[in-house]
C-alpha positions in Angstrom: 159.2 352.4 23.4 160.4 356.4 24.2 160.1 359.6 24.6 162.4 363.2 24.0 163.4 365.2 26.9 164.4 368.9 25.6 167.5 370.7 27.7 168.9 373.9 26.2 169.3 377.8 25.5 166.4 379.3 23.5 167.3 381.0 20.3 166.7 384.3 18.9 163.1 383.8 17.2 162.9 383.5 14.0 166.6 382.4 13.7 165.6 379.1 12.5 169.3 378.4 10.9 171.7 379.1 14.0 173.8 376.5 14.3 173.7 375.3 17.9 177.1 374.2 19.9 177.6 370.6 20.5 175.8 368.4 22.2 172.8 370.7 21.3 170.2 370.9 18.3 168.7 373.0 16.7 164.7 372.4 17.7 162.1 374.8 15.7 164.9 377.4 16.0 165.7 376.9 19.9 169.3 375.1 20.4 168.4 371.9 22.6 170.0 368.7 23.8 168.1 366.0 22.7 167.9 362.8 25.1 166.2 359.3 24.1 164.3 358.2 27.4 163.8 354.2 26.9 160.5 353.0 28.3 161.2 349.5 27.2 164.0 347.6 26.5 164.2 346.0 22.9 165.7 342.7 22.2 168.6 343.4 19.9 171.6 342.5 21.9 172.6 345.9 22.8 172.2 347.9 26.0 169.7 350.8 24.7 168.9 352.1 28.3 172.4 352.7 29.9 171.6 350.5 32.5 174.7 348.2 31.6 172.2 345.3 31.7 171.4 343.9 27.4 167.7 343.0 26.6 167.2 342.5 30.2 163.2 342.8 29.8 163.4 339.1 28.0 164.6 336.9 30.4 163.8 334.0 28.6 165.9 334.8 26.3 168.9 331.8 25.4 166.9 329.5 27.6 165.6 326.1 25.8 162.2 325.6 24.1 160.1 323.3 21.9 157.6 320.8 22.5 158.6 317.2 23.4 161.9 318.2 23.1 164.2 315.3 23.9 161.9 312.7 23.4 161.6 310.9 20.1 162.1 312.8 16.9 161.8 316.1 18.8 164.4 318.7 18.7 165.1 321.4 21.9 165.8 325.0 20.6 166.2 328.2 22.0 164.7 331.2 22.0 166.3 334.0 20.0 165.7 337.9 19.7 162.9 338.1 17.3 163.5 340.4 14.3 162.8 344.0 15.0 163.6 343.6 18.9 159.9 343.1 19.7 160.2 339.9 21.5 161.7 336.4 21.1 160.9 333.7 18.8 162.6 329.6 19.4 165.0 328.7 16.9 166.4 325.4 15.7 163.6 323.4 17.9 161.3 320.0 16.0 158.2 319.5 17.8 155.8 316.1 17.0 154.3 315.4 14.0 152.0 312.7 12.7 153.5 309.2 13.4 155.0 307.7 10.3 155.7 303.9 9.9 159.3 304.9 10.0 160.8 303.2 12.6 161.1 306.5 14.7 158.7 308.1 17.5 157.9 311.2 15.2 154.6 312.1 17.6 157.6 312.4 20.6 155.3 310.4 23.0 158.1 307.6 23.9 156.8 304.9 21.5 158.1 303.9 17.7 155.1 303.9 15.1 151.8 303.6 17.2 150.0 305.4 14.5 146.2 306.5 14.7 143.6 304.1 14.3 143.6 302.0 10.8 141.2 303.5 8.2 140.0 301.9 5.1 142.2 303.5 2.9 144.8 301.0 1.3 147.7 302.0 3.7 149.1 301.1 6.8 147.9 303.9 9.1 148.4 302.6 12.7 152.0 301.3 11.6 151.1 297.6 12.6 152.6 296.6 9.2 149.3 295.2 7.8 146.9 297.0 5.8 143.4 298.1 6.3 142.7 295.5 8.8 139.4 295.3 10.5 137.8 297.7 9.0 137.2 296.0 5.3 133.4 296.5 4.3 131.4 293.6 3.2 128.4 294.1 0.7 126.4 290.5 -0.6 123.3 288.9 -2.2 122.1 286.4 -3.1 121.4 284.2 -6.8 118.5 281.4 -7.2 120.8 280.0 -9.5 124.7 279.2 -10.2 127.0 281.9 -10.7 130.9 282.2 -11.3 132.7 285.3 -10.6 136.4 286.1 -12.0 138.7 289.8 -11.9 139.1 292.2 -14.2 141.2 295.1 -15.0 138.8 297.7 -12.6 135.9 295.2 -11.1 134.6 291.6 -11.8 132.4 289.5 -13.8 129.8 287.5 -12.7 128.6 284.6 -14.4 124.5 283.6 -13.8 122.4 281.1 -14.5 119.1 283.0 -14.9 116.4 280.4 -16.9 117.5 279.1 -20.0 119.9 281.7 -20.4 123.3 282.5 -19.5 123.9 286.3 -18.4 127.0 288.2 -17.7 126.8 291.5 -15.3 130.2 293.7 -14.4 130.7 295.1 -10.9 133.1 297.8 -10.0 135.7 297.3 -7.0 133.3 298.6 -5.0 131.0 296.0 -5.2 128.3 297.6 -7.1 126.8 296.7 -10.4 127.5 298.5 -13.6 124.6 298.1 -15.1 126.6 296.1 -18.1 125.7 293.0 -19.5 125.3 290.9 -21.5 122.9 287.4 -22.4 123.1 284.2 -24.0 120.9 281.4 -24.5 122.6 278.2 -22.3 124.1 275.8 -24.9 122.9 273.0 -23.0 120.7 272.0 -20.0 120.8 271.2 -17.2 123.6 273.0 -16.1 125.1 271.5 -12.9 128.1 274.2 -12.2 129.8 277.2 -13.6 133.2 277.9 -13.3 135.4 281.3 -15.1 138.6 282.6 -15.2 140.1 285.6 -17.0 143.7 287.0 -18.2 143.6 291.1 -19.3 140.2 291.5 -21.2 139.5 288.2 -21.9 137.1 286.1 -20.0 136.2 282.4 -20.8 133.4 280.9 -19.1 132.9 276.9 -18.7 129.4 275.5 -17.9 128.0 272.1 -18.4 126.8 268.5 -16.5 126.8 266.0 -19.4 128.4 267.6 -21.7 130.5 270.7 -22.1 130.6 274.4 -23.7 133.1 277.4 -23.0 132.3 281.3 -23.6 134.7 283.6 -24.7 133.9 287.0 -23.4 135.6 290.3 -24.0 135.4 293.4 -21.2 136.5 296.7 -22.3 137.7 299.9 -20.0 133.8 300.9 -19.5 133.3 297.3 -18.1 131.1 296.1 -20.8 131.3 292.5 -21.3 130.3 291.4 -25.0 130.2 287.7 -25.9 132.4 286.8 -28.8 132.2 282.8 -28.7 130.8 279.4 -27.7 132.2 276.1 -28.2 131.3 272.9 -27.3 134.1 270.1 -26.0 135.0 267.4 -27.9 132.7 264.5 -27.3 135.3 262.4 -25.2 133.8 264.5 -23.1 130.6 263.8 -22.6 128.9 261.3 -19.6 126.2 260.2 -20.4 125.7 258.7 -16.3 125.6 261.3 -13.5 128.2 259.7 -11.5 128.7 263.2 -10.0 132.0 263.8 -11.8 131.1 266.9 -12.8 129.4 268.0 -9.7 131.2 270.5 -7.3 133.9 270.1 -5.7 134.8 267.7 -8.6 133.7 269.8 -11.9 136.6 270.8 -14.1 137.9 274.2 -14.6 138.9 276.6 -17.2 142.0 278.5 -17.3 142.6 281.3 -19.3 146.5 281.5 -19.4 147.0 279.0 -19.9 144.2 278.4 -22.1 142.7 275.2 -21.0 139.8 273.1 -20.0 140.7 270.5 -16.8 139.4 267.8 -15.3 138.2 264.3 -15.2 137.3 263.5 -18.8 135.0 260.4 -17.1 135.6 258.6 -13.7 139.0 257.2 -14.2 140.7 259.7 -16.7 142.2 263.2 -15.8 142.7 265.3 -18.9 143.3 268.3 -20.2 142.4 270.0 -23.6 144.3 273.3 -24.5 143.4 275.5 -27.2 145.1 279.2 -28.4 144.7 282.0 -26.7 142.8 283.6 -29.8 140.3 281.1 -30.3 138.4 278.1 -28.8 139.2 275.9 -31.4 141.4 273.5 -29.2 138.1 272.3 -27.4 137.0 270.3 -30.1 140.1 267.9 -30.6 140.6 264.7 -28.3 141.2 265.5 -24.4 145.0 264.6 -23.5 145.3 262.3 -20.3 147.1 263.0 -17.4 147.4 259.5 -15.8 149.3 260.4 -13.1 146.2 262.2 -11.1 144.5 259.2 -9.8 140.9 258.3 -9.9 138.4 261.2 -9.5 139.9 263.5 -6.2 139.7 266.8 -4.7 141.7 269.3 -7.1 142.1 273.0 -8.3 144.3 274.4 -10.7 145.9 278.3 -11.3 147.6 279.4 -14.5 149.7 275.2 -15.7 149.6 274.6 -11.8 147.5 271.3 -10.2 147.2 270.4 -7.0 145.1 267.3 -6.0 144.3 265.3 -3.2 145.6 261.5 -2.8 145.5 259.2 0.2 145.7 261.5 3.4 148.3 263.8 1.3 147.8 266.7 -1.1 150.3 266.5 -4.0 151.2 269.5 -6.1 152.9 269.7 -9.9 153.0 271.7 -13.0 150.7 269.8 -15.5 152.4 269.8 -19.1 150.3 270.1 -22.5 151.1 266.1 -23.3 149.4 265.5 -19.8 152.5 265.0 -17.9 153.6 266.5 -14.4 157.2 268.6 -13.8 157.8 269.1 -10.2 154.9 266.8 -8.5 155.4 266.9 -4.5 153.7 266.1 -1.7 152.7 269.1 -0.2 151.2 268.6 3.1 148.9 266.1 5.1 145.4 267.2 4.5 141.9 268.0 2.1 139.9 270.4 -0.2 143.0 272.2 -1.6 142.4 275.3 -3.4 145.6 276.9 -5.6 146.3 280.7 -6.7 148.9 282.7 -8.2 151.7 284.6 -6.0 153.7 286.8 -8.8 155.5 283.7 -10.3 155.4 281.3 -7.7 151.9 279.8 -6.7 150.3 279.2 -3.2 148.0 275.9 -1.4 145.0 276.2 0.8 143.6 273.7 2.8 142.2 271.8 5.8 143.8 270.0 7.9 142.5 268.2 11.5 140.0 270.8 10.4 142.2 273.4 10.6 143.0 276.0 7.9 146.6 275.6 6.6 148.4 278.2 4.0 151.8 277.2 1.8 153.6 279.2 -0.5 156.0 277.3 -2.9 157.8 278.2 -5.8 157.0 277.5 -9.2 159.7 275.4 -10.2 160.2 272.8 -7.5 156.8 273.7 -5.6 158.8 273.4 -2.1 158.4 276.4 0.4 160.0 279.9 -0.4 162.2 281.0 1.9 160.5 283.6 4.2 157.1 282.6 2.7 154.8 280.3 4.3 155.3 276.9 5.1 152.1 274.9 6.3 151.5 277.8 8.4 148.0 277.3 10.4 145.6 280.3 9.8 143.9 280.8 13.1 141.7 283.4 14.3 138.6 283.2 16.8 136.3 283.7 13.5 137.3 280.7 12.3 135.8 277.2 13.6 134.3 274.1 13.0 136.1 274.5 9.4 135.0 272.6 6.3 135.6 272.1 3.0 136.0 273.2 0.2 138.1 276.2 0.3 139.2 279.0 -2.3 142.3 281.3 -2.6 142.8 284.7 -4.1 146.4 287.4 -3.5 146.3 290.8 -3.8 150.1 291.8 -4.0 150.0 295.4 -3.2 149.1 295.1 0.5 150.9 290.9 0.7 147.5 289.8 1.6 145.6 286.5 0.7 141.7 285.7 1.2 141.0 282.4 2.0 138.1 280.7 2.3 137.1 277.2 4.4 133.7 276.2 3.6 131.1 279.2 4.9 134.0 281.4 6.7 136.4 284.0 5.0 139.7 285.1 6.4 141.9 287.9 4.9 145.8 287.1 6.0 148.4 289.2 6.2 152.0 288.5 7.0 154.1 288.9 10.3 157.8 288.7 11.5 156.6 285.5 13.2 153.8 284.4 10.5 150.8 284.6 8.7 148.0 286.9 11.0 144.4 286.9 10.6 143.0 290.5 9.2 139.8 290.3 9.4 137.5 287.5 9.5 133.3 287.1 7.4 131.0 284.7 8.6 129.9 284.3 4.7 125.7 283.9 5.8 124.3 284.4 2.5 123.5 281.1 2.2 121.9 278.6 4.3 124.7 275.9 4.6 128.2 274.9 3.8 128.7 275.6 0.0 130.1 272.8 -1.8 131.6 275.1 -4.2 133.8 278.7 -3.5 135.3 280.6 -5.7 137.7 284.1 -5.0 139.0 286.6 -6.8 140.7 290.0 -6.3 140.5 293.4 -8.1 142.0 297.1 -7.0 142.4 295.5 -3.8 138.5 294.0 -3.4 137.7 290.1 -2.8 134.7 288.8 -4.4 133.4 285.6 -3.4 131.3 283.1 -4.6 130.0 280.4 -2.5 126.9 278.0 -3.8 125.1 275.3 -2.7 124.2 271.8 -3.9 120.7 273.0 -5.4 122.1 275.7 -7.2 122.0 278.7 -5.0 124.6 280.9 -4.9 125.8 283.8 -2.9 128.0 286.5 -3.6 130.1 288.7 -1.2 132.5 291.6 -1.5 134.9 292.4 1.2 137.1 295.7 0.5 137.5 300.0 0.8 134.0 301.0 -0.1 
């Protein structure tokens, strides 16, 4: 930065202690004055080289800095002596950062939230307010025979038809197999559907075509599933005629909470049969009727919900263990309903003018939620020449449902202005329109089941994998 200059009177040698008169010093024994020459002025607020001009050298010094500055999020500063004097550093300045879904331009390029490109990672990355959309992963294959699928805690479990038995396999949310099972002999034959359903660990199983048998099935943490039970229905169940009553879309279902087994008990009679949820017992006491679900329809039920089709109208209620209904509405104008589960309130499917429809009621008087859905048409350019039947599944953590219409699957997420269209799977498994679906969601994951008259059945996972 400097340099001495040396101006003065040499001392006698050797007197190295004489004191030397101001403004002199005492140099190796020579009395000197001693002057700084500055080479470079440092950046310290003072003026070092007499010049009357401070930190002149660093002219950018109090003028503005910092990228973006003004625009968005971003912050102008200025620059500052840095410490030591060596130069100048900007102070008090906020450049960009990665876009937030905030509500605020943080990458200070003049627009609010226009994130990076979604990923497939359970968040809302491009700040569109959906999740993970578009860029869902499919993985499928295909059975010779029926199959069910239902969630569990951590994966799924699917339900074959493999021979004369009845096996059970786990998959994980990624849509791979565990490598768990486990095998029963079938209870009866022939076997025209499959249908499941599952609350925690427990899984229950229905299967049949003249008469009728549930499996009680435990999973534990590892995905194991271990077959505890097998019942077979009371005999007011049984039909003895294939008047395709209990052929899909028409087969009854079982529900695990409540513990039931619904449907039409013969061509005229709707019942029910509930049983504990510790054992199966129930099943083998006399169906209760519900008479007010007319002769054999389109139905589907979720948890004590129905909802059925009669006329040209789909009716909704809660069905009560004596067989009545609390609540029963029309719902909409249309066909193949499918009902799920939305936290306590409960969701409709269905086609109508062949054209998907979505309703979410709540579960007391089953009319539309405020801000939810309300006969909402689910349209995307996937989706044509829709048939029935459908199937419904929600996964709460991103507000999304899968739907399915016949051979097509839509995920839908929700807008300011309505229900929007994900991502859409031609499901191709399969070489026509199922006449059964089935979906279910775990850790974010759809599976889906889709099978065919003759038995056939695809299944399809759409999620992160």
């Amino acid at each position: 930065m400097g340099a001495l200059a040396f101006i003065g009177l040499q001392a006698v040698a050797g007197c190295s202690e004489v004191t030397c008169p101001e403004p002199l010093s005492n140099v190796d024994g020579a009395c000197l004055k001693v002057e700084l020459v500055i080479e470079a002025e440092p950046c310290d607020g003072v003026d070092n080289d007499g010049d009357t001009q401070v930190d002149e050298d660093w002219p950018e010094l109090g003028q503005p800095c910092g990228e973006g500055a003004g625009i968005g999020e971003c912050v102008e500063g200025s620059f500052v002596c840095a410490e030591g004097g060596t130069g100048v550093v900007c102070v008090g300045a906020v450049g960009p950062s990665d876009e937030v879904c905030d509500g605020k331009d943080n990458d200070c390029d003049g627009i609010q939230d226009n994130g990076p490109e979604e990923i497939c990672d359970g968040e809302d990355n491009d700040c569109d307010g959906l999740v993970d959309e578009g860029v869902l992963s499919v993985k499928s294959e295909v059975f010779g025979d029926h199959a069910s699928v239902t969630a569990v805690d951590g994966g799924f479990v699917v339900t074959r038809v493999v021979g004369n038995e009845i096996r059970l396999d786990t998959y994980d949310t990624s849509g791979d197999a565990t490598g768990n099972f486990d095998v029963i002999e079938s209870p009866t034959q022939p076997i025209t559907f499959l249908a499941s359903d599952g609350v925690g660990s427990r899984v229950l199983v229905a299967l049949g075509r003249y008469s009728f048998y549930v499996l009680d099935i435990h999973v534990d943490s590892d995905l194991v599933p271990i077959i505890l039970n097998t019942q077979g229905l009371h005999e007011d169940w049984l039909q003895f005629e294939d008047v395709g009553v209990y052929s899909p879309p028409f087969h009854p279902r079982v529900v695990a909470s409540l513990s039931r087994f619904v449907g039409y008990r013969d061509f005229v009679s709707f019942a029910l049969s509930s049983f504990s949820g510790d054992d199966l017992v129930g099943l083998t006491r006399a169906p209760t009727l519900a008479p007010e679900i007319p002769i054999i329809t389109e139905f589907d039920v979720a948890g004590p919900f129905v909802a059925w089709k009669q006329d040209t109208s789909l009716r909704a209620g809660w069905l009560l263990d004596d067989g009545s209904l609390l609540s029963a509405i029309d719902v909409a104008r249309g066909q193949a309903p499918s009902i799920a589960l939305r936290g306590g309130a409960v969701a409709v499917a269905y086609l109508q003018d062949g054209r998907l429809r979505l309703s979410e009621l709540g579960a007391l008087l089953l009319l539309c939620v405020d801000g939810g859905f309300c006969n909402e048409g689910i349209d995307a350019e996937g989706l044509r020449e829709l048939k029935g039947p459908t199937g419904l599944a929600y996964h709460q953590a991103d507000d999304t449902w899968f739907v399915v219409a016949g051979g097509q699957l839509a995920a839908v997420g929700r807008a300011e202005d309505g229900p929007v269209v994900k991502q859409t799977v031609v499901l191709d498994a399969l070489r026509g329109i199922p006449n059964r679906v089935e979906v279910e969601v775990s850790g974010g994951t759809a599976a889906i089941v889709h099978a065919e008259v003759d038995g056939q059945s695809g299944l399809t996972f759409l999620g992160c994998f």
